[in-house]
N, C-alpha and C positions, 0 to 999 in steps of 0.2 A: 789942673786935675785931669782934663781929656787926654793930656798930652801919657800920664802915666798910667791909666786907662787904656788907652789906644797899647802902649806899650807892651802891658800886660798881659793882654789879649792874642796880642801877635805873637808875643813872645811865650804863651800856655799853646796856641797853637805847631808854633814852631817845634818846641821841644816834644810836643805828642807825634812830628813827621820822622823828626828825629830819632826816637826812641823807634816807633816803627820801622825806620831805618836798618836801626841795627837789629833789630828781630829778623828780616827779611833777608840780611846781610849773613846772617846766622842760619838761618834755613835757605842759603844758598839760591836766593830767589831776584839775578842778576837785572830782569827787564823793571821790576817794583822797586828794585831798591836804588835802581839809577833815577827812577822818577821823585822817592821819596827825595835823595840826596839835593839833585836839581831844584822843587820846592824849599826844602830846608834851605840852603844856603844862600836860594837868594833873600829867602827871611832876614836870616843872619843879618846878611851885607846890608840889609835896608836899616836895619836897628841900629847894625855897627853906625852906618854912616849920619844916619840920625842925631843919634847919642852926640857924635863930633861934635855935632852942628847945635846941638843945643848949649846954653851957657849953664842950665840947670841939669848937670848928669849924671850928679848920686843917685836922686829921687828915680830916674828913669833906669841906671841899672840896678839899681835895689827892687825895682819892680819888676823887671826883667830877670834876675837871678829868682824872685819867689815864685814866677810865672813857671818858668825853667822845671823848678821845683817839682812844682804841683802839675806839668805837664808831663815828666817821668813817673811820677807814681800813677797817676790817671793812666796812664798805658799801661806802665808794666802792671795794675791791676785788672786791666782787660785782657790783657796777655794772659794772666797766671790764670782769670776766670774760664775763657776758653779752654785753653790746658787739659783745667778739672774738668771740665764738661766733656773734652772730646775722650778723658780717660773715664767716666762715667758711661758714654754710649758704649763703648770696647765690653765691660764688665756685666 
């Protein structure tokens, strides 16, 4: 159960550097988004390599895909919040 825990965790983190990523990627913001990417992927690779090594690796990508999940909406809803905000001080 730590093991998909642990998994989860890393992997709601990843996907929120991720998803920053490409917002950053998007507004053209070359020194942030090279750091995001660097974070992100060595996430990736660690989970990638993980998963290999485990003999139980449904449970751990299945937790990993919901992690994924819920680590995209969790940003792009801080994304979309700021947004309105910064188009509420303009107004």
């Amino acid at each position: 159960m730590f093991k998909i825990l642990a998994i989860f965790l890393i992997g709601l983190v990843e996907q929120l550097l991720y998803t920053k990523y490409l917002i950053s990627v998007d507004k053209r913001q070359s020194l942030i988004s090279t750091v995001y990417m660097i974070i992100y992927m060595s996430l990736y690779l660690v989970i990638v390599a993980y998963a290999m090594k485990d003999s139980n690796t449904i449970p751990l990508l299945i937790a990993y895909a919901l992690a994924c999940g819920l680590g995209n909406f969790i940003a792009m809803k801080q994304e979309i919040k700021k947004e309105n905000n910064e188009k509420n001080k303009k107004l």
